[in-house]
PDB file of N, CA, C and O in Angstrom:
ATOM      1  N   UNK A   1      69.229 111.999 -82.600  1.00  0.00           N
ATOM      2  CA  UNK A   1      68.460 112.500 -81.510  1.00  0.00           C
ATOM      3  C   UNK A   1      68.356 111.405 -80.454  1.00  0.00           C
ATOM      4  O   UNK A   1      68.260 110.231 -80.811  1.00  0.00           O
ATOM      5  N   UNK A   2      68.370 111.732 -79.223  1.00  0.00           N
ATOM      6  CA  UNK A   2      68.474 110.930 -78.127  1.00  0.00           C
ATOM      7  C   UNK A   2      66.688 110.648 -77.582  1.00  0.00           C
ATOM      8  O   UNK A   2      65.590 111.088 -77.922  1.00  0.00           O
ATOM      9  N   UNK A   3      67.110 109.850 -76.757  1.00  0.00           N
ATOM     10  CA  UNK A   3      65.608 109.166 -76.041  1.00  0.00           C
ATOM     11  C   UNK A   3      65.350 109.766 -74.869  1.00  0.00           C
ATOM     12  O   UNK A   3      66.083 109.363 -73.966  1.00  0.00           O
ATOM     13  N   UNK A   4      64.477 110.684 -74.524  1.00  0.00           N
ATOM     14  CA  UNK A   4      64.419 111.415 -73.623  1.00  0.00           C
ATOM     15  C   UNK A   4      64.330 110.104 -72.550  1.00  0.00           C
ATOM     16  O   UNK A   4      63.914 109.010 -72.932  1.00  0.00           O
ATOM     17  N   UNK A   5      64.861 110.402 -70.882  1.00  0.00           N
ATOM     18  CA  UNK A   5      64.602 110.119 -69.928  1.00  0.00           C
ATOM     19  C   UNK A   5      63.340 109.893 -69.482  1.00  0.00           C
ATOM     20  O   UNK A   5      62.515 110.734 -69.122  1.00  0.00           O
ATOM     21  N   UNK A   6      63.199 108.332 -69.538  1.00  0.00           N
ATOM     22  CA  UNK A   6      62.011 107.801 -68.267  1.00  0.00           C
ATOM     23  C   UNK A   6      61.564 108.225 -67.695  1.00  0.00           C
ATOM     24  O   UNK A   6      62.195 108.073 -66.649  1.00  0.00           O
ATOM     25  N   UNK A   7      60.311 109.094 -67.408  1.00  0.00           N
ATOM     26  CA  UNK A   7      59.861 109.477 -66.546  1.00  0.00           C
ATOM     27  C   UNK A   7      59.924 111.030 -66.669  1.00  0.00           C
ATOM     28  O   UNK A   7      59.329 111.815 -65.930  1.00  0.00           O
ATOM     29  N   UNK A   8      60.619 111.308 -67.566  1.00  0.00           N
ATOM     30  CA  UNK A   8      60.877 112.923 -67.767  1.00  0.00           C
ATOM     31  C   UNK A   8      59.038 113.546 -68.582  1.00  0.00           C
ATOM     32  O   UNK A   8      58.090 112.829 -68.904  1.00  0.00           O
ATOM     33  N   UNK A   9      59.134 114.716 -68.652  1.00  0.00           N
ATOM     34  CA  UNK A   9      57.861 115.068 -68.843  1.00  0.00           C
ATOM     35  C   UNK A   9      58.196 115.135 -70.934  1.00  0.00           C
ATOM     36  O   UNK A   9      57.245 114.879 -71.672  1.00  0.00           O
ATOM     37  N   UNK A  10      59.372 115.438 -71.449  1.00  0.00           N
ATOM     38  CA  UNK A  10      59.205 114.910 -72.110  1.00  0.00           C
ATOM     39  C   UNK A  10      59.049 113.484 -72.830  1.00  0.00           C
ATOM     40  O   UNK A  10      58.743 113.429 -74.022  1.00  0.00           O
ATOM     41  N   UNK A  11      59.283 112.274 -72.022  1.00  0.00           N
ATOM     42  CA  UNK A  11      58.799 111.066 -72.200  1.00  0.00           C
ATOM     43  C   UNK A  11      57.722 110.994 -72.105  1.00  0.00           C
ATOM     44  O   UNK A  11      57.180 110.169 -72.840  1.00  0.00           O
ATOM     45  N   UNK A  12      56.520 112.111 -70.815  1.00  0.00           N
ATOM     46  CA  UNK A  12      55.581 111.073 -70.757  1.00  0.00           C
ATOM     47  C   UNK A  12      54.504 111.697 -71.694  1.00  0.00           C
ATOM     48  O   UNK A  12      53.350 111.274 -71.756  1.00  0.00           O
ATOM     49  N   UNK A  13      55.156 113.095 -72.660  1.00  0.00           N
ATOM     50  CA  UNK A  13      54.625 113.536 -73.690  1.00  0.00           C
ATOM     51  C   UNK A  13      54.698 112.811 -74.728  1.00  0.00           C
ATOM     52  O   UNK A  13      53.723 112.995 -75.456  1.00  0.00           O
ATOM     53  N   UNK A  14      55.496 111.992 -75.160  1.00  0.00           N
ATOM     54  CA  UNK A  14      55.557 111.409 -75.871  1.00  0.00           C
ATOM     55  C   UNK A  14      54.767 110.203 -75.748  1.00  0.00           C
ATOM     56  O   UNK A  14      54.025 109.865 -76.670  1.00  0.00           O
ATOM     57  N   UNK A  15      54.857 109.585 -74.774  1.00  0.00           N
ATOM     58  CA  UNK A  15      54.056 108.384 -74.818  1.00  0.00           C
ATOM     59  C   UNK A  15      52.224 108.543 -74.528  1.00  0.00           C
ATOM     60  O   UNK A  15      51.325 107.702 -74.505  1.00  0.00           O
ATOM     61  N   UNK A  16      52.246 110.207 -74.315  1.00  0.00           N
ATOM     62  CA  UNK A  16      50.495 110.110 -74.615  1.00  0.00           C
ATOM     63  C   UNK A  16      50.065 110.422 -75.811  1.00  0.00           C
ATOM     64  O   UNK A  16      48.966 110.096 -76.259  1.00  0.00           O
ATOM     65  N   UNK A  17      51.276 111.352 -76.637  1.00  0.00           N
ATOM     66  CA  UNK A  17      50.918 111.401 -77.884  1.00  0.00           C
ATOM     67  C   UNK A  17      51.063 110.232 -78.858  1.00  0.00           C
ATOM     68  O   UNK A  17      50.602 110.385 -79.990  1.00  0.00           O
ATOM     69  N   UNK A  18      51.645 109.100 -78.539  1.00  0.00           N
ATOM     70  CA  UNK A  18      51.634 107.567 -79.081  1.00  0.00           C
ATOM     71  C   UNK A  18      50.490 107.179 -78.833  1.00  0.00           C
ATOM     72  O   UNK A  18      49.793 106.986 -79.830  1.00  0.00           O
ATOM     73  N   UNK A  19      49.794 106.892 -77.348  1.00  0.00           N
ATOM     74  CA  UNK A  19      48.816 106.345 -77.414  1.00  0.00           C
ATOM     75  C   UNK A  19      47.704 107.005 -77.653  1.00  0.00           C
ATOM     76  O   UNK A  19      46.656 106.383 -77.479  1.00  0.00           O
ATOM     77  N   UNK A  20      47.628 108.556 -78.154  1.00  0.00           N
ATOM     78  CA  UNK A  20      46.652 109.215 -78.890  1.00  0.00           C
ATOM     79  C   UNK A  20      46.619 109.062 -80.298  1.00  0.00           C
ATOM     80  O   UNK A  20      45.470 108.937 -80.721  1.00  0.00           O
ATOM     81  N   UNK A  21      47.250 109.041 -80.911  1.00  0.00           N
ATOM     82  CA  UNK A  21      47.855 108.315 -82.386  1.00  0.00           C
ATOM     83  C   UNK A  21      47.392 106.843 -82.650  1.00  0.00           C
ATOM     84  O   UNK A  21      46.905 106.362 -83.673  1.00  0.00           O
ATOM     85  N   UNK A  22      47.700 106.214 -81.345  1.00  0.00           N
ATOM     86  CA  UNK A  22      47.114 104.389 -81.504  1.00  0.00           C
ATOM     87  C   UNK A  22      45.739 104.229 -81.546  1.00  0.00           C
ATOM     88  O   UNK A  22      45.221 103.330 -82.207  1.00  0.00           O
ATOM     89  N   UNK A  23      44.639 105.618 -80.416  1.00  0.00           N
ATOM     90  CA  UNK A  23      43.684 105.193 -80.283  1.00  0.00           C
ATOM     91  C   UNK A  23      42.880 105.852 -81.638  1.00  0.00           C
ATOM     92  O   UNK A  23      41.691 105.586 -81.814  1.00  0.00           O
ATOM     93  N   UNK A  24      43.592 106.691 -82.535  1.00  0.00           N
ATOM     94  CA  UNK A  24      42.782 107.156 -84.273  1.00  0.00           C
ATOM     95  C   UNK A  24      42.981 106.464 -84.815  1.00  0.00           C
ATOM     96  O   UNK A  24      42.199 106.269 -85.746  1.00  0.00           O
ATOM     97  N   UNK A  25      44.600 105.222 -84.612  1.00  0.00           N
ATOM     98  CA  UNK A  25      44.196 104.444 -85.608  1.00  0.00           C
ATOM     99  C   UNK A  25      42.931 102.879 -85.428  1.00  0.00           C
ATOM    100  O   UNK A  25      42.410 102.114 -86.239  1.00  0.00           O
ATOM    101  N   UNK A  26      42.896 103.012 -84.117  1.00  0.00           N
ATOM    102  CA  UNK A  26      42.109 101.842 -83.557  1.00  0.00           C
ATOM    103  C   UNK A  26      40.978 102.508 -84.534  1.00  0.00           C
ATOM    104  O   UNK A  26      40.598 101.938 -85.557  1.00  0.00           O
ATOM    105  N   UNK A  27      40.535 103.643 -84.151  1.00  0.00           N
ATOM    106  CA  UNK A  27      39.236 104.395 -84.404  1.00  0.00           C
ATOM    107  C   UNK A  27      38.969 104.226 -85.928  1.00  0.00           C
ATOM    108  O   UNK A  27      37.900 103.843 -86.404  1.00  0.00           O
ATOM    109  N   UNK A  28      40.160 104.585 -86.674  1.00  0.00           N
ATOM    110  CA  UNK A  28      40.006 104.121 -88.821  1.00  0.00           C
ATOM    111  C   UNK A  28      39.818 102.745 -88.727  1.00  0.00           C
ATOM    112  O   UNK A  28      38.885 102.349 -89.425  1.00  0.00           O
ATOM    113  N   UNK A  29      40.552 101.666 -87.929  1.00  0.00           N
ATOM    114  CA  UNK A  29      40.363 100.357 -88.283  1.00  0.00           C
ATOM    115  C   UNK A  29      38.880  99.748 -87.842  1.00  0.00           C
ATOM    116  O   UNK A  29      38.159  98.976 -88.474  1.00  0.00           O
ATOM    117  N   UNK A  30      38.685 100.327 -86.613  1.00  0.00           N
ATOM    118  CA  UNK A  30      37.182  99.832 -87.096  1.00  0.00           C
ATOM    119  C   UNK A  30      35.818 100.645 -87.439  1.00  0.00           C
ATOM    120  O   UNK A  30      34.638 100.408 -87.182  1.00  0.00           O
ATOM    121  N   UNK A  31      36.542 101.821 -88.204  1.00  0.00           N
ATOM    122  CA  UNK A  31      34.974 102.299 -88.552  1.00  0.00           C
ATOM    123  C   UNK A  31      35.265 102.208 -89.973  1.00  0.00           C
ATOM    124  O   UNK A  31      34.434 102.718 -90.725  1.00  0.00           O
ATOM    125  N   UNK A  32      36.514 101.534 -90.594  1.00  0.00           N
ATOM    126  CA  UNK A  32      36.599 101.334 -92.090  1.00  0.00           C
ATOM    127  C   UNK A  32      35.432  99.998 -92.647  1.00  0.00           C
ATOM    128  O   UNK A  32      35.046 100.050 -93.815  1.00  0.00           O
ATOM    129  N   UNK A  33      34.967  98.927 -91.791  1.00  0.00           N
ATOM    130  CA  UNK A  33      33.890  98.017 -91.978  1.00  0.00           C
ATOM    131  C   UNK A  33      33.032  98.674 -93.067  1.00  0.00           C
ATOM    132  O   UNK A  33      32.839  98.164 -94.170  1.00  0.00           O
ATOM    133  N   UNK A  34      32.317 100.360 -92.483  1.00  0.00           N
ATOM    134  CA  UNK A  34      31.657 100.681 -92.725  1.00  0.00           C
ATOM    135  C   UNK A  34      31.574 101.050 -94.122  1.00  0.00           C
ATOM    136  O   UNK A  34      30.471 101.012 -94.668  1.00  0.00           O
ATOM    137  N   UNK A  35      32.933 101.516 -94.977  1.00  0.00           N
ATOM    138  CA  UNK A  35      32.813 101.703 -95.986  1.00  0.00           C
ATOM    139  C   UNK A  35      33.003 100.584 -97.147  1.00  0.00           C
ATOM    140  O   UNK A  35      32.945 100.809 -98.356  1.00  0.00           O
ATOM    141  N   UNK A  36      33.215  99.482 -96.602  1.00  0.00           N
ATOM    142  CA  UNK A  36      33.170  98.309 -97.171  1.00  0.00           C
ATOM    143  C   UNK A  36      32.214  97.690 -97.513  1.00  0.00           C
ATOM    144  O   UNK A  36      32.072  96.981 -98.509  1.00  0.00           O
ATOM    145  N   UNK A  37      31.282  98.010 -96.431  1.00  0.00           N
ATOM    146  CA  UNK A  37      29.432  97.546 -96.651  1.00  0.00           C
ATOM    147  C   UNK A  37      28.908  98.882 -97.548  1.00  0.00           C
ATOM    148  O   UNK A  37      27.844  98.613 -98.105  1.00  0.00           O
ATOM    149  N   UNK A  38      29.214  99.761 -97.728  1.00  0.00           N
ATOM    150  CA  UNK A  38      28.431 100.469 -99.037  1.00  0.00           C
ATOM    151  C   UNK A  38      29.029 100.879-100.191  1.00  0.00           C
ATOM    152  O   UNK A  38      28.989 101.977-100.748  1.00  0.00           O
ATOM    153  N   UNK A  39      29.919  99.272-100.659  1.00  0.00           N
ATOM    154  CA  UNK A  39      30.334  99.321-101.529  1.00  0.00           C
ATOM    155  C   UNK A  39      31.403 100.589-102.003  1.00  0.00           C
ATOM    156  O   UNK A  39      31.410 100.976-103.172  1.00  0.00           O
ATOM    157  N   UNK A  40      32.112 101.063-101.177  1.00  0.00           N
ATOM    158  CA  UNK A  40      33.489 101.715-101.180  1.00  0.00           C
ATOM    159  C   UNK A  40      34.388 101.265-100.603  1.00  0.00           C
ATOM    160  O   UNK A  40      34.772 101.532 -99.464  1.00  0.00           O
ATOM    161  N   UNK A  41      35.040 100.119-101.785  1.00  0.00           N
ATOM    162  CA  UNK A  41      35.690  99.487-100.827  1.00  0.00           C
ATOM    163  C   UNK A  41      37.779 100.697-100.970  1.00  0.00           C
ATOM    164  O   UNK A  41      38.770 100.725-100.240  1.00  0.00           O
ATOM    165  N   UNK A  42      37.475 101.272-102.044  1.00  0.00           N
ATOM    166  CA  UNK A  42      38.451 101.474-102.118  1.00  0.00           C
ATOM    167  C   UNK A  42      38.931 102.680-101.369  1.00  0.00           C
ATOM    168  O   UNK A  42      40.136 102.928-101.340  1.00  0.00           O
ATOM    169  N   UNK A  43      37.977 103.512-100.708  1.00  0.00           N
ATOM    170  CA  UNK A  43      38.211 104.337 -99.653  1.00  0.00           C
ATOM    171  C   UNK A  43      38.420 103.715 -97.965  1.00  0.00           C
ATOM    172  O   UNK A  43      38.822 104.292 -96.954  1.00  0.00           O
ATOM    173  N   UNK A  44      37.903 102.146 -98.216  1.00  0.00           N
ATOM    174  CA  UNK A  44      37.997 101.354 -96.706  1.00  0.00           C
ATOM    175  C   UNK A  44      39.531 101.062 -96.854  1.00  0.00           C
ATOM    176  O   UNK A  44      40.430 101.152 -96.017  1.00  0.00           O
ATOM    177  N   UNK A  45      39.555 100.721 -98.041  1.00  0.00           N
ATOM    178  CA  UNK A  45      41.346  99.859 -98.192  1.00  0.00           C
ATOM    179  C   UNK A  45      41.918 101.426 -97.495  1.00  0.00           C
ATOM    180  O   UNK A  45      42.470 101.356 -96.398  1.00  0.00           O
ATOM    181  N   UNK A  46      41.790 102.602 -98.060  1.00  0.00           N
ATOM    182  CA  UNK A  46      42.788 103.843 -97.651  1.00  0.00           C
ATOM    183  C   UNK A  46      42.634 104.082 -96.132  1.00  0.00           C
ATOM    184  O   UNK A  46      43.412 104.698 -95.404  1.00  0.00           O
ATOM    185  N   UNK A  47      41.695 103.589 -95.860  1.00  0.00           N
ATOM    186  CA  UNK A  47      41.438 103.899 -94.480  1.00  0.00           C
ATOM    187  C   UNK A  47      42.539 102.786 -93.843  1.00  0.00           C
ATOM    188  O   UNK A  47      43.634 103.170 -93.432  1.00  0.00           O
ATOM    189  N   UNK A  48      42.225 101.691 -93.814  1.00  0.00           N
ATOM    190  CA  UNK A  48      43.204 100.688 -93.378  1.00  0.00           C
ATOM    191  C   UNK A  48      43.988 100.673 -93.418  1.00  0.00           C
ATOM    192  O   UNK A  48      44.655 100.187 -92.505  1.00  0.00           O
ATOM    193  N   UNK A  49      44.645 101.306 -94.741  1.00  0.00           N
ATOM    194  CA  UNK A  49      46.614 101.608 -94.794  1.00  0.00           C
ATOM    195  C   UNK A  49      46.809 103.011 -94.039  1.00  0.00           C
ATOM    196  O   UNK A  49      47.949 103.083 -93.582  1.00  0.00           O
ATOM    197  N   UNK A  50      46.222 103.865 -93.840  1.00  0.00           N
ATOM    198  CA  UNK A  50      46.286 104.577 -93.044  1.00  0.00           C
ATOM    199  C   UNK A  50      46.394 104.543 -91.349  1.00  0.00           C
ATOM    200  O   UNK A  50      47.173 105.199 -90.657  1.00  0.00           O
ATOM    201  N   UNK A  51      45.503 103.699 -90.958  1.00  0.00           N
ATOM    202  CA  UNK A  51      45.371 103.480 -89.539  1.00  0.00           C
ATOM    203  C   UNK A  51      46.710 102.455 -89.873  1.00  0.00           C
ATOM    204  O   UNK A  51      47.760 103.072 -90.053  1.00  0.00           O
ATOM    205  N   UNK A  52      46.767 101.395 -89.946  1.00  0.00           N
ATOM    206  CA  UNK A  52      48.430 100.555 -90.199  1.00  0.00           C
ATOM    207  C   UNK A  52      49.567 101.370 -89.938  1.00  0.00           C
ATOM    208  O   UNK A  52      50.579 101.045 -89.317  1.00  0.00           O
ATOM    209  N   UNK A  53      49.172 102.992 -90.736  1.00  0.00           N
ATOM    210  CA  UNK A  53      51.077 104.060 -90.444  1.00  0.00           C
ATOM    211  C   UNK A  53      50.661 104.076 -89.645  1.00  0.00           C
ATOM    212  O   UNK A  53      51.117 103.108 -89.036  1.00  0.00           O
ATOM    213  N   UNK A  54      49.674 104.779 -88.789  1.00  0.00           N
ATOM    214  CA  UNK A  54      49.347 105.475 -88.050  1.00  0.00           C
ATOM    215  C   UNK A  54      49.546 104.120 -86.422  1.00  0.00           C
ATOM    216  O   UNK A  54      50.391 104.567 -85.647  1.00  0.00           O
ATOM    217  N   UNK A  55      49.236 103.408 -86.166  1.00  0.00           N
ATOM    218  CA  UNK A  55      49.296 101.938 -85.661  1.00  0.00           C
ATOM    219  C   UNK A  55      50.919 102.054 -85.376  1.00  0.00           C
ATOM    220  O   UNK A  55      51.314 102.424 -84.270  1.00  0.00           O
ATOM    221  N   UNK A  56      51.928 101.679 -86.549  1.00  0.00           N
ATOM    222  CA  UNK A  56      53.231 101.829 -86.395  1.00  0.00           C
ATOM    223  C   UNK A  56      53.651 103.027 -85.678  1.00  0.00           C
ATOM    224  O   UNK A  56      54.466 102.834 -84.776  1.00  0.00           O
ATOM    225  N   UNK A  57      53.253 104.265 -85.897  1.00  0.00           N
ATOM    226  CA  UNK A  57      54.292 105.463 -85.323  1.00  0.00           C
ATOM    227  C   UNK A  57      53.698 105.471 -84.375  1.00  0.00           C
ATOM    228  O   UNK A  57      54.339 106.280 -83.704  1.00  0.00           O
ATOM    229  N   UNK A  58      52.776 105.104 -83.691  1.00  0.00           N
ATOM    230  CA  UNK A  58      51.961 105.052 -82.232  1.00  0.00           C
ATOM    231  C   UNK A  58      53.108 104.098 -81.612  1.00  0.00           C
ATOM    232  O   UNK A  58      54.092 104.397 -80.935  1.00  0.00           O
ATOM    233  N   UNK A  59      52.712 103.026 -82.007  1.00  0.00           N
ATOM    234  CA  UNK A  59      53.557 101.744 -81.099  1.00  0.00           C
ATOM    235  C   UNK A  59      55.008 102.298 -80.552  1.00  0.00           C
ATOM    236  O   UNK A  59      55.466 102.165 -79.417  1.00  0.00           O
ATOM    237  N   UNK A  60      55.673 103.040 -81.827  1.00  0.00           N
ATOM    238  CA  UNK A  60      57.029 103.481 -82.156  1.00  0.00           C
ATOM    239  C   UNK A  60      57.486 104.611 -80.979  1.00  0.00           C
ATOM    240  O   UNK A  60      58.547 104.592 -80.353  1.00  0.00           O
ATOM    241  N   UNK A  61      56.196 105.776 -80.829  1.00  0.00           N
ATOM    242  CA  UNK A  61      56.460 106.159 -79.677  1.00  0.00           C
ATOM    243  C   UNK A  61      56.125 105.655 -78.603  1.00  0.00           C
ATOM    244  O   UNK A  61      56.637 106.005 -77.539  1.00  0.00           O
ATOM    245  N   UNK A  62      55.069 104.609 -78.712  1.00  0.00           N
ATOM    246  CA  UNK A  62      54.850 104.447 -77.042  1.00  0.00           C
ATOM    247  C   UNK A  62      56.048 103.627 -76.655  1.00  0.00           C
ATOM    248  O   UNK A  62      56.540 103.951 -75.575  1.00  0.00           O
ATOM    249  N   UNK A  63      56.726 102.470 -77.402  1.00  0.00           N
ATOM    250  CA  UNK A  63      57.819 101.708 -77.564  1.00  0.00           C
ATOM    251  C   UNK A  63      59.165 102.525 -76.944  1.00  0.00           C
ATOM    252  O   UNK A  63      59.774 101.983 -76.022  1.00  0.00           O
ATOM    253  N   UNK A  64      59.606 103.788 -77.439  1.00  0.00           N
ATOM    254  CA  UNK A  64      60.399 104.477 -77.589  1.00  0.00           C
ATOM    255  C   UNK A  64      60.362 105.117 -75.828  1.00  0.00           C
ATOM    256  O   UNK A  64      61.182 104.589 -75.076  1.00  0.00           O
ATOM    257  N   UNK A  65      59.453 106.190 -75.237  1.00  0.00           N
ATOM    258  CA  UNK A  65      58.876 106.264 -74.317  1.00  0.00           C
ATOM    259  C   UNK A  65      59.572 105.354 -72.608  1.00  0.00           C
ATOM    260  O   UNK A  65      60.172 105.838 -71.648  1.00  0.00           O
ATOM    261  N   UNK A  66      59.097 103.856 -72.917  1.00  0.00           N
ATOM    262  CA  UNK A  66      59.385 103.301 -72.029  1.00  0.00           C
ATOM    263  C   UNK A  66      60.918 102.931 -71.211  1.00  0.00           C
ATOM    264  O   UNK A  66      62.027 102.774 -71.723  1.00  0.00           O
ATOM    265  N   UNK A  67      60.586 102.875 -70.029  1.00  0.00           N
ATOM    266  CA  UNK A  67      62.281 102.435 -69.363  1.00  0.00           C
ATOM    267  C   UNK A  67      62.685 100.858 -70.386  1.00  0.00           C
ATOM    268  O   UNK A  67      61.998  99.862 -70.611  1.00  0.00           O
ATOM    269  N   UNK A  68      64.393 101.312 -70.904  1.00  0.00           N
ATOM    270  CA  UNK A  68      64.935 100.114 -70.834  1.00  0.00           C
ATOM    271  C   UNK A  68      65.357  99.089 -69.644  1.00  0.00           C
ATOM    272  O   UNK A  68      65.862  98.000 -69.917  1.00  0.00           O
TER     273      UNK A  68
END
């Protein structure tokens, strides 16, 4: 599959759905604190590897998205 064109409306779909993707995982990474302080830590760890994919396929499209 090819890289849609710069500036095309499918690029700049793509690159808001990256940085909508980046800003849930911003959103798991820091509200996972929370389950760490009441002693769940092992639902904070899932949270964190989660926002991490989620972090990668964001970057990946917003990355992807931009003019070479």
């Amino acid at each position: 599959m090819t890289s849609p064109e710069p500036g095309s409306p499918p690029a700049r779909r793509e690159r808001l759905v990256g940085l909508l993707v980046l800003g849930v995982a911003v959103v798991l990474l820091l509200s996972s604190v929370t389950w760490f302080s009441s002693d769940r830590s092992g639902v904070g760890i899932g949270q964190l590897v989660l926002a991490l994919v989620l972090a990668g396929v964001g970057g990946f499209l917003v990355r992807r998205s931009q003019p070479r």
